[in-house]
C-alpha positions in Angstrom: 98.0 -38.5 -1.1 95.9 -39.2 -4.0 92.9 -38.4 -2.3 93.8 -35.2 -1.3 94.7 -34.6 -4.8 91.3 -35.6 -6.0 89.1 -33.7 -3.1 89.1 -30.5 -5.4 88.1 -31.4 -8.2 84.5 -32.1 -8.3 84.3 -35.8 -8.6 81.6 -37.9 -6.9 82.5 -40.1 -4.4 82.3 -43.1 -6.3 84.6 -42.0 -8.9 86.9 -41.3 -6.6 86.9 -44.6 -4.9 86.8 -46.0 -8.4 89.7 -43.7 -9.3 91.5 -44.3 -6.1 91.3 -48.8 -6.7 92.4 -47.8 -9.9 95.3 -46.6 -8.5 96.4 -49.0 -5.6 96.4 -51.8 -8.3 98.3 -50.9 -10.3 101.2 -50.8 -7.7 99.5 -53.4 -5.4 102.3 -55.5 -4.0 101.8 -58.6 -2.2 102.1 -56.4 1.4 99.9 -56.3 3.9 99.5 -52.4 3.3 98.5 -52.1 -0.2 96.2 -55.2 0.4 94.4 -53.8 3.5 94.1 -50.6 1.8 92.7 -52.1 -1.7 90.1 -54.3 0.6 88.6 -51.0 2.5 88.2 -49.1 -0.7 86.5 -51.6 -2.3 84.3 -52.4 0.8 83.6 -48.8 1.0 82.8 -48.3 -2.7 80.1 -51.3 -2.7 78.4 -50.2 0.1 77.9 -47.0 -1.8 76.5 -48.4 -5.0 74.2 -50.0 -2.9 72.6 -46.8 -1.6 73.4 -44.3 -4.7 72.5 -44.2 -8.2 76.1 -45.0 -10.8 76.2 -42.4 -13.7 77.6 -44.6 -16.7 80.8 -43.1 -16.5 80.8 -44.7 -12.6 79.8 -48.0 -13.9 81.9 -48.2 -16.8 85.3 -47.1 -14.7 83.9 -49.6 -12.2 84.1 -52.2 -14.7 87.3 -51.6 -16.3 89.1 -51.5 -12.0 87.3 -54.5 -11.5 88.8 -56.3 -14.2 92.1 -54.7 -13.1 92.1 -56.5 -10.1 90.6 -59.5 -11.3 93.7 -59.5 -13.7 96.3 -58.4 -10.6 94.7 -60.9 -7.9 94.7 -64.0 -10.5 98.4 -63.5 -11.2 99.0 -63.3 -7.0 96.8 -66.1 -6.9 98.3 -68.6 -10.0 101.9 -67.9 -8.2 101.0 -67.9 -4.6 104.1 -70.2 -3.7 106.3 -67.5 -5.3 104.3 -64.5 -3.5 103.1 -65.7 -0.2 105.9 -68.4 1.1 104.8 -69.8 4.2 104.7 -67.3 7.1 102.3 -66.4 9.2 102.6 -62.6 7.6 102.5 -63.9 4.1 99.5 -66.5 4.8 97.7 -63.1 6.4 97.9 -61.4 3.1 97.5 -64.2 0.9 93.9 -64.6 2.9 93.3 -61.1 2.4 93.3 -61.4 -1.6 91.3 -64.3 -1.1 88.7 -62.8 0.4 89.1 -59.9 -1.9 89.0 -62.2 -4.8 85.6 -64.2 -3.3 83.7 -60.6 -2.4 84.1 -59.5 -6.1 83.4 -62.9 -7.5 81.1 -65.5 -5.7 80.7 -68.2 -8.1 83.9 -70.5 -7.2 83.7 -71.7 -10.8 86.5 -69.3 -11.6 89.0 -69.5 -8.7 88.8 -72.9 -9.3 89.9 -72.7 -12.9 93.0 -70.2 -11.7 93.7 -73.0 -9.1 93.9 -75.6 -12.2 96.1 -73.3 -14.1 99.1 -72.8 -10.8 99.1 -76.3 -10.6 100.2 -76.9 -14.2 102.0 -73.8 -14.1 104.0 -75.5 -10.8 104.5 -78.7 -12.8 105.5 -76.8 -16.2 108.2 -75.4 -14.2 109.7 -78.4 -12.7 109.4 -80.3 -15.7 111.4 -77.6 -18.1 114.1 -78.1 -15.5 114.8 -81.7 -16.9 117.5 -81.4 -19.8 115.8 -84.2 -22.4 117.0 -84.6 -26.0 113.9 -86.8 -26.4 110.0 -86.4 -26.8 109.5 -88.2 -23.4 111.1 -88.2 -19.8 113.4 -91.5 -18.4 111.9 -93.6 -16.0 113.7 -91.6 -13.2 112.4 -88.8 -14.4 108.9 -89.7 -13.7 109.4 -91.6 -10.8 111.2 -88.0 -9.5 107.8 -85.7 -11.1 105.3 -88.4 -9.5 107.3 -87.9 -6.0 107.1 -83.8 -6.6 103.7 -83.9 -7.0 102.6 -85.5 -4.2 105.0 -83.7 -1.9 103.4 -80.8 -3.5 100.3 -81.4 -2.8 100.5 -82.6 0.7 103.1 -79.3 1.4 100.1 -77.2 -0.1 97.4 -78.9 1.8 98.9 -78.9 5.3 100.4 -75.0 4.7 97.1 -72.9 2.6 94.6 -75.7 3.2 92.9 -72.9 5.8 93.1 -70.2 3.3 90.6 -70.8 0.8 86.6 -71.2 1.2 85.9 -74.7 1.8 83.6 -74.8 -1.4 86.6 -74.2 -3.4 88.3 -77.4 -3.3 91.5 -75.6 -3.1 93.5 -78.9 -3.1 91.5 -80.7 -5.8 92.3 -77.9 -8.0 96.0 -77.9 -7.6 96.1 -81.5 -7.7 93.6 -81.5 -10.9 95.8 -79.2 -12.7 99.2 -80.7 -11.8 97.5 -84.7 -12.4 96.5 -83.7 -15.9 100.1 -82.4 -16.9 101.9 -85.6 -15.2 98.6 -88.1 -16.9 99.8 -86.3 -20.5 103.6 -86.8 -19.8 102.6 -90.4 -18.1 101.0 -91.8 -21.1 104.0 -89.9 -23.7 106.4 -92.6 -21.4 104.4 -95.5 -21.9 102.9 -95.3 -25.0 106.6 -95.8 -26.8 107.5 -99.6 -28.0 108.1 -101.8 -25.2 111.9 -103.5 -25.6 114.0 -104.7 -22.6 113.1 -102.0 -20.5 109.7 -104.4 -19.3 110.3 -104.1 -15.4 111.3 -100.2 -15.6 108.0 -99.9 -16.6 106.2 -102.3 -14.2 108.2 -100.9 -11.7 106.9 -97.0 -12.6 103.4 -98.7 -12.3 103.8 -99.9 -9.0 104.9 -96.5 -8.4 101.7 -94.6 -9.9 99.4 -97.3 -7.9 101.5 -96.3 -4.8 100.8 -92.2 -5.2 97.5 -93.2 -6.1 96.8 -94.8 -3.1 98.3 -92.1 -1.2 96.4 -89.3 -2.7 92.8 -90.9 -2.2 93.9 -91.4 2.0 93.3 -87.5 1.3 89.9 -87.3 1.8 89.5 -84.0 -0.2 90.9 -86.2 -3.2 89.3 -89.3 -2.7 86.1 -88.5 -4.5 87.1 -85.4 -6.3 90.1 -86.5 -8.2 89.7 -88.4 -11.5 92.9 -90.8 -11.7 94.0 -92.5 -15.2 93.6 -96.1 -16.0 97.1 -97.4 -14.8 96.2 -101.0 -17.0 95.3 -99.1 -19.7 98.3 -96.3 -19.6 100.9 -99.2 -19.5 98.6 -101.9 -21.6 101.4 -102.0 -24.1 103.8 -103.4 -21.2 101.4 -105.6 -19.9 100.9 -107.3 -23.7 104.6 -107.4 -23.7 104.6 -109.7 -20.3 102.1 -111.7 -21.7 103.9 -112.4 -24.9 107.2 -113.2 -22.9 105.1 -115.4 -20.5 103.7 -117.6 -23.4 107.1 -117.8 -24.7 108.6 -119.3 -20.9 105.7 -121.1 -20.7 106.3 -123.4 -24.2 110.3 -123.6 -23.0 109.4 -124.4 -19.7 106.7 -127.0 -19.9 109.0 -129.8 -22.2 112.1 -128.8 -19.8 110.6 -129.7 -16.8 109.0 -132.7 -18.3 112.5 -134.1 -19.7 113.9 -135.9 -16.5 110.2 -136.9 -15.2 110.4 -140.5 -15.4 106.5 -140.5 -14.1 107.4 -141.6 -10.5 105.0 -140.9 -7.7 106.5 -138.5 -5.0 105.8 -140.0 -2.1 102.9 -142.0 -0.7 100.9 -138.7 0.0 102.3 -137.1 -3.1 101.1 -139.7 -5.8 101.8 -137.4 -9.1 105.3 -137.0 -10.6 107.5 -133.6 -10.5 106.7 -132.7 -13.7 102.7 -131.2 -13.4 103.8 -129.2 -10.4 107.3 -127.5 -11.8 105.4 -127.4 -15.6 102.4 -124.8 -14.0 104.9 -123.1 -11.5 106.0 -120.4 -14.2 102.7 -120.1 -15.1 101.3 -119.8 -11.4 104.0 -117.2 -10.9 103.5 -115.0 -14.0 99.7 -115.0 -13.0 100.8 -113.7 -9.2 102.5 -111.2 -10.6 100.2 -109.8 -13.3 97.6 -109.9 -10.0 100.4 -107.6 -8.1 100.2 -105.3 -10.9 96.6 -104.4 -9.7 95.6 -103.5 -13.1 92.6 -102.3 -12.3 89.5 -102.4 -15.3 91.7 -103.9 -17.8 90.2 -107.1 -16.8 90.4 -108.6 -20.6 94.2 -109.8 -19.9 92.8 -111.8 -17.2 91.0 -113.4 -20.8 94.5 -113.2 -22.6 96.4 -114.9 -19.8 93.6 -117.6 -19.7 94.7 -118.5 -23.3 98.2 -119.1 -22.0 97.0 -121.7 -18.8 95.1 -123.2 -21.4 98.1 -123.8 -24.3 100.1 -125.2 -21.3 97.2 -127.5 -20.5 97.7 -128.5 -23.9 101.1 -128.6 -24.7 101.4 -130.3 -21.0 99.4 -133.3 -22.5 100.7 -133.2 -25.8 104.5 -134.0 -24.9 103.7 -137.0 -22.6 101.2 -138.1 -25.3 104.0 -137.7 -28.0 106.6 -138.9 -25.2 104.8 -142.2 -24.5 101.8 -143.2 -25.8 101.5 -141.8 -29.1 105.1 -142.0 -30.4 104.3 -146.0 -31.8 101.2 -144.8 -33.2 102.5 -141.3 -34.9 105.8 -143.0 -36.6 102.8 -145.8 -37.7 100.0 -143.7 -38.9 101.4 -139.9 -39.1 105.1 -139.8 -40.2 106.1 -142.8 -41.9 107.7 -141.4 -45.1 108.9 -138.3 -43.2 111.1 -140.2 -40.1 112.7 -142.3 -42.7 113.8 -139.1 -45.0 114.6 -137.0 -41.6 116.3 -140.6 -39.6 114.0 -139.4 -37.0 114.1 -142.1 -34.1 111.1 -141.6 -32.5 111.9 -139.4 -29.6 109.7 -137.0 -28.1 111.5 -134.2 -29.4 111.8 -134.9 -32.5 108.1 -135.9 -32.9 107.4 -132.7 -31.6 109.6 -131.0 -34.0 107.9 -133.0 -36.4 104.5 -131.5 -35.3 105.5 -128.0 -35.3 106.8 -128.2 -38.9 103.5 -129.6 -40.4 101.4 -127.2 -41.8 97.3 -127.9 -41.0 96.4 -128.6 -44.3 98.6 -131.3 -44.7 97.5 -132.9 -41.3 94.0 -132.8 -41.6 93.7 -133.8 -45.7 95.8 -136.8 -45.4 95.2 -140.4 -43.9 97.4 -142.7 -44.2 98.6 -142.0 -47.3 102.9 -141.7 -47.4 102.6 -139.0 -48.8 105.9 -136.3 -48.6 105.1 -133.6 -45.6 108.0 -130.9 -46.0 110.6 -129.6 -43.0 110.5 -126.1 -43.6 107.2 -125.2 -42.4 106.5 -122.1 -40.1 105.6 -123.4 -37.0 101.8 -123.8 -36.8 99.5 -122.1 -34.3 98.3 -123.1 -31.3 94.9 -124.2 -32.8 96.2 -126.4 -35.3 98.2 -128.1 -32.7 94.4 -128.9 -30.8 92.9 -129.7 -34.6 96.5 -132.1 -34.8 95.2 -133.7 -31.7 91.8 -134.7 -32.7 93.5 -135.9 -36.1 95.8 -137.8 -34.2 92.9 -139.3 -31.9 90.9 -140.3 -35.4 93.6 -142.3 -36.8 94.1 -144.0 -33.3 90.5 -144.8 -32.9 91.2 -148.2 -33.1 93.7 -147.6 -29.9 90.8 -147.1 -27.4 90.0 -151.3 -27.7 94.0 -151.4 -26.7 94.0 -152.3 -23.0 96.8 -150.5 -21.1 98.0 -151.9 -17.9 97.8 -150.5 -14.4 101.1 -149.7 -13.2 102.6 -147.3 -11.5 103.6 -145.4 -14.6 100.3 -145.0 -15.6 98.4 -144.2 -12.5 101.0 -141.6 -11.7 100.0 -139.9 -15.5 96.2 -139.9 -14.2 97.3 -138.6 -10.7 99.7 -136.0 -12.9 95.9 -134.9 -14.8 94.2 -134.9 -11.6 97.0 -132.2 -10.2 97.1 -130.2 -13.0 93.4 -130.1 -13.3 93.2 -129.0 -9.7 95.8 -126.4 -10.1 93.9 -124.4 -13.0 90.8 -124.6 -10.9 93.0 -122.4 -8.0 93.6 -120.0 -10.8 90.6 -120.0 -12.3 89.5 -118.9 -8.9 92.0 -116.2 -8.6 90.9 -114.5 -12.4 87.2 -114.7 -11.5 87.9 -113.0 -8.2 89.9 -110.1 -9.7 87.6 -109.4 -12.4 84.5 -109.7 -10.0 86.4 -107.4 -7.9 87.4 -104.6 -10.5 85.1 -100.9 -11.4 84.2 -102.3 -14.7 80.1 -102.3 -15.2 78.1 -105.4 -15.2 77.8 -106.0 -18.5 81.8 -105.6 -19.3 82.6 -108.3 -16.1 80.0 -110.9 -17.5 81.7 -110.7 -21.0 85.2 -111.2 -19.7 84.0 -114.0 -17.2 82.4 -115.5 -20.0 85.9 -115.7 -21.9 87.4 -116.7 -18.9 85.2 -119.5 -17.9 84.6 -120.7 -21.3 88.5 -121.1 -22.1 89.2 -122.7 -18.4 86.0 -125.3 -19.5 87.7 -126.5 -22.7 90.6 -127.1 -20.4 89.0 -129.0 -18.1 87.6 -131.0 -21.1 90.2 -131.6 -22.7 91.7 -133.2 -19.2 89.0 -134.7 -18.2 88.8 -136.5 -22.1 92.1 -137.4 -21.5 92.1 -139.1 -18.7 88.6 -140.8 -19.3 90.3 -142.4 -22.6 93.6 -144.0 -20.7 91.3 -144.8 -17.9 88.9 -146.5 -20.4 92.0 -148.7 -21.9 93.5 -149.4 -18.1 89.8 -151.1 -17.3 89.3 -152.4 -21.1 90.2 -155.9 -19.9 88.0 -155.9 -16.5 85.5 -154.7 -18.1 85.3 -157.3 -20.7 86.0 -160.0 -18.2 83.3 -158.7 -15.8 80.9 -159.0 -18.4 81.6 -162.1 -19.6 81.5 -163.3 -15.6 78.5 -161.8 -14.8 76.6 -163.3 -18.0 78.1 -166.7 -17.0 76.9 -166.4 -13.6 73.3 -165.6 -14.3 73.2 -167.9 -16.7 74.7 -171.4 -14.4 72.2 -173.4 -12.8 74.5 -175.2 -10.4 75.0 -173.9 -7.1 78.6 -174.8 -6.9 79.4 -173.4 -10.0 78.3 -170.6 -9.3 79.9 -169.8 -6.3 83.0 -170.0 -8.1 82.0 -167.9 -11.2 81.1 -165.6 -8.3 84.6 -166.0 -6.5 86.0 -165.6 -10.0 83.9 -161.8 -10.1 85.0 -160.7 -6.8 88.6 -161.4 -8.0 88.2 -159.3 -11.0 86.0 -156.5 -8.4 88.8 -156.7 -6.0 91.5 -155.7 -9.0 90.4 -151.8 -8.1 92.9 -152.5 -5.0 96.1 -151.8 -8.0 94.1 -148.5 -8.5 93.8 -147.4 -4.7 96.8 -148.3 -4.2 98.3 -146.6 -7.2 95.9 -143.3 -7.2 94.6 -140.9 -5.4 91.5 -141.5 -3.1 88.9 -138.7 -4.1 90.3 -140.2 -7.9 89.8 -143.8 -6.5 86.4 -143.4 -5.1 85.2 -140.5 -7.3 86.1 -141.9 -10.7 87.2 -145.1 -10.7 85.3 -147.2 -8.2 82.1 -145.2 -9.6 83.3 -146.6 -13.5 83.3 -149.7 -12.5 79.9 -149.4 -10.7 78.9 -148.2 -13.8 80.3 -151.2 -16.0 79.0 -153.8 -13.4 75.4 -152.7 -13.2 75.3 -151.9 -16.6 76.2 -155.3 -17.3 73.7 -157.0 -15.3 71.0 -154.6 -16.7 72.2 -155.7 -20.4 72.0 -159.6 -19.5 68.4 -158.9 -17.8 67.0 -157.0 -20.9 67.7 -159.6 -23.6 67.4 -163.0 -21.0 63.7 -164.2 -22.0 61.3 -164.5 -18.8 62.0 -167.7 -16.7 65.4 -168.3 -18.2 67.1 -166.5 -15.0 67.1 -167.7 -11.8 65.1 -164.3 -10.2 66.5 -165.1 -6.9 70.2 -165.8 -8.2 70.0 -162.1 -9.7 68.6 -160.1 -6.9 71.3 -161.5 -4.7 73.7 -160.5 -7.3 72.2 -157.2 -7.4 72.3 -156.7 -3.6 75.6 -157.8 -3.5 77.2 -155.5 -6.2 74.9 -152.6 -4.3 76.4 -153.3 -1.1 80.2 -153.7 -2.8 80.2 -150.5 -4.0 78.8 -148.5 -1.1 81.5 -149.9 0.9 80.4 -149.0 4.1 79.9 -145.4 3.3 83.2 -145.0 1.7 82.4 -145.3 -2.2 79.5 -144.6 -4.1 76.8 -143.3 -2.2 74.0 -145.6 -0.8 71.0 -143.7 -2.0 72.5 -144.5 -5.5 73.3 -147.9 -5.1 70.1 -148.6 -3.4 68.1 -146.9 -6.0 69.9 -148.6 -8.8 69.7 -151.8 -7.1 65.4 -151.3 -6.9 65.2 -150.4 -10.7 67.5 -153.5 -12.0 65.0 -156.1 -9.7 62.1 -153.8 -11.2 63.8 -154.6 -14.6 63.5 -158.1 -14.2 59.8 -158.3 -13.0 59.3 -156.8 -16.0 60.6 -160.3 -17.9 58.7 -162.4 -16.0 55.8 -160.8 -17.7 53.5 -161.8 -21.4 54.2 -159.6 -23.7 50.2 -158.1 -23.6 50.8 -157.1 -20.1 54.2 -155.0 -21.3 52.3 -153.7 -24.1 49.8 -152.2 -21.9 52.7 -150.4 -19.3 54.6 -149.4 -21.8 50.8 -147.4 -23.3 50.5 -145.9 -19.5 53.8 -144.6 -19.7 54.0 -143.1 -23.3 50.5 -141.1 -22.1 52.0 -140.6 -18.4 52.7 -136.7 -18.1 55.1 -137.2 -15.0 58.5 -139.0 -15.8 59.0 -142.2 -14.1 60.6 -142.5 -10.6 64.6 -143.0 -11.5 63.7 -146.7 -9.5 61.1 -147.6 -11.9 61.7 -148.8 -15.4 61.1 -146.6 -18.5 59.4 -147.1 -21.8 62.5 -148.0 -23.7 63.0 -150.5 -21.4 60.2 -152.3 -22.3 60.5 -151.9 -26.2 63.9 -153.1 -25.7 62.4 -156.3 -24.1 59.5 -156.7 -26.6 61.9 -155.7 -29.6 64.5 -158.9 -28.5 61.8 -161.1 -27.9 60.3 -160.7 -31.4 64.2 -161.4 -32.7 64.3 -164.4 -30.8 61.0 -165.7 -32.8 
């Protein structure tokens, strides 16, 4: 009709086609029809620019329809759900405007941006239909908006995936556009103070890593869709877990150690209750911040290392206080204050004691009587270590004091043992996840750094502890060893000294209480390698200040073989290249007496100018000052 209107009045032909768009978009409806119609026109009227010459009036009128149905087309497009439900008539026209849309404009940069703008259009709209008084949404509310969106995006995939070019990205655009509304209202939730509602919160986490994982099985999505930090959207949660954890964690650890009377388990379990039940709270809490998956907020791993590491301490600390120190702090620490407070000398109230000393008061007395007050704020964790080392000053004297092996205390080094090989398993588990997360090079190294460094004080401070009660459970056969070996050197009659050496074997053969007592890898590790240590040492002191001549050569090199071949114990202790070794630089050693002092002199000068560091079989250069330096006492 309109073009039969026109015909007569003189127009060109491209203002009429230019007139007659004009015309079907303003009443374009979403209908096959007016869509068809609007294509062919427009089809037509490039084809004709391409062979004829545009007056300005035809290029300006062109302009202003083409911005028309730029205008009409993007408003068809930003509600296609509302225009084109899914039919196979409606998905016919909705590809029609498509293609309308792409012949008019081929850079996708702006369909793309319309895309954007329906999805957060789509999620405006089911968001307004939540009645909130607050800022934020419940957490039903956004578990509900994080299940719309992904059933909107799968709905939209699998029904007008076909529809658009393929370098549009149709899907990645909705999804963009809704994501970024649902990130905004996502970090609004989590970013309010974190009270009771703690596992809400973890639990709307879970959820997010669960659509997450769902939208990048798309494979449209998987590479196209930037997705929020999850660890560091709900970090203020995660700090709040952390906090409660280090609060179980110092309730826990003295409760479980309470009713531990330091009892082995069984034969093959030779450590008490306590170490396992202390670190199970602790083993759990770090499961679960594992399940969280949180992703490249790998410095809570470095957080939660701090907390393994105060229940290392405070794990030692309350059997120290418990047993071994409560004598020696009521002595040396509290004298004045039990007395005033009728403390009795129980672990708790030692510990009560502890926690109500301020550092400065622990670290500028001695043993002074002086007054410490009760009401103290409880100090921090790194007083408590500084406390220790206080503690260990004053009781310097303690390490002479020989402890007795029972089963008591082998049970206490078997307890260390366990506990030290259950931080290593979670030392593992850190390091893996933080290997294991996006985070660059540089940002891992840092954290492991943290990580490892915090675990190695732990280890220290185990290992310390366990060297120092082990050190006090040998005091005695170490002293009688040495005082057994020197006498046996030293006798000249044969009978003698096969019962000084009976005598020795006795005092060897006490590291039966041990393997019966400790574990084996503990036994044969540690303990049989201390006293290989304390044995040969011995002998090596007696030969160094024993004048040439004044041993029997043969009497000592028998010894020597002997305490080799002990030790090894037919492959079971320490190893035989060691012993052997050892064994070859103690009868090197004492050559070395057997020779004037000109002749030492002159090996000791090749060995000061030797570039090459002696064979570990052959004697060093201190050895032979320490020869020459206790002969010229002697004179």
């Amino acid at each position: 009709r309109y073009q039969r209107r026109v015909r007569g009045f003189g127009f060109s032909r491209n203002l009429k086609n230019v007139s007659f768009i004009s015309l079907l978009v303003g009443r374009l409806q979403p209908k096959y029809s007016h869509v068809h119609s609007l294509k062919l026109v427009i089809t037509e009227t490039q084809e004709l620019f391409k062979t004829e010459a545009m007056t300005k009036e035809e290029i300006s009128s062109f302009s202003q329809s083409i911005a028309f149905i730029f205008t009409k087309l993007e408003s068809f497009i930003t509600e296609y759900k509302r225009y084109f439900p899914p039919s196979e008539k409606n998905l016919k026209v909705f590809k029609l405007v498509i293609d309308i849309y792409c012949s008019i404009q081929n850079d996708p940069t702006n369909l793309r941006k319309v895309l954007q703008e329906s999805g957060k259009i789509r999620y405006m709209a089911q968001e307004n239909r939540a009645d909130k008084e607050t800022a934020s949404f419940s957490e039903p509310e956004m578990q509900f908006l994080i299940n719309w969106v992904y059933k909107e995006i799968t709905g939209d995939l699998r029904q007008y995936g076909d529809i658009f070019p393929q370098e549009v990205k149709f899907i990645t655009q909705i999804a963009k556009g809704m994501y970024q509304k649902l990130t905004y209202d996502m970090e609004q939730w989590a970013s309010k103070p974190v009270g009771s509602e703690i596992k809400s919160g973890f639990d709307l986490m879970k959820s997010l890593q669960t659509f997450h994982k769902n939208l990048q099985s798309i494979n449209e999505l998987s590479k196209n869709l930037p997705l929020m930090d999850v660890g560091k959207v709900f970090s203020g949660f995660i700090r709040k877990f952390l906090e409660e954890t280090s609060v179980r964690v110092d309730e826990w650890i003295p409760r479980s150690c309470e009713s531990d009377q330091l009892v082995a388990q069984s034969n093959l379990i030779r450590h008490s209750t306590s170490v396992g039940d202390s670190f199970t709270v602790v083993r759990q809490a770090l499961d679960y911040l594992i399940s969280l998956h949180i992703g490249d907020s790998i410095h809570f791993y470095s957080q939660f290392t701090e907390i393994i590491l105060k229940g290392v301490e405070e794990y030692i600390a309350f059997w120290e206080l418990k047993i071994w120190w409560k004598e020696d702090l009521e002595k040396f620490a509290f004298p004045e204050q039990r007395k005033k407070t009728d403390r009795k000398g129980t672990a708790a109230k030692l510990s009560e004691a502890l926690r109500s000393t301020s550092l400065s008061q622990l670290t500028e007395r001695s043993t002074s009587t002086s007054d410490i007050p009760i009401e103290v704020e409880q100090i921090d964790q790194n007083t408590k270590i500084r406390f220790r080392s206080v503690i260990f000053q004053k009781m310097s004297e303690k390490e002479k004091v020989p402890l007795e092996i029972n089963e008591k205390n082998c049970v206490w080094i078997n307890n260390l043992h366990q506990l030290s090989h259950s931080i290593m398993e979670m030392k593992g588990l850190i390091l893996k996840q933080i290997e294991s997360s996006n985070c660059t090079d540089d940002a891992k190294q840092k954290i492991i750094h943290s990580v490892v460094s915090l675990f190695d004080q732990g280890f220290k401070l185990i290992e310390s502890t366990s060297s120092h009660y082990l050190n006090r459970m040998t005091a005695n056969v170490k002293s009688q060893m040495n005082a057994t070996i020197s006498r046996l050197l030293k006798c000249k009659v044969k009978e003698e000294r096969k019962k000084i050496k009976a005598e020795l074997i006795t005092q060897l053969d006490s590291t039966s209480k041990f393997y019966e007592l400790v574990y084996e890898d503990i036994f044969f590790n540690i303990i049989l390698r201390k006293y290989w240590k304390f044995t040969s040492g011995a002998i090596k002191g007696i030969i160094l200040v024993s004048p040439g001549g004044t041993l029997d050569a043969l009497v000592v090199k028998k010894l020597i073989n002997f305490i080799a071949k002990y030790f090894y114990g037919e492959g079971r202790g320490v190893s035989e290249d060691e012993t052997n070794l050892y064994a070859l630089y103690l009868n090197n050693l004492l050559d070395l007496t057997y020779l004037p002092n000109n002749e030492l002199l002159l090996i000791q000068k090749e060995l000061n100018s030797s570039s090459t560091p002696p064979s570990p079989s052959s004697a060093t250069s201190n050895d032979v000052s320490s020869i020459l330096q206790y002969r010229a006492m002697k004179k």
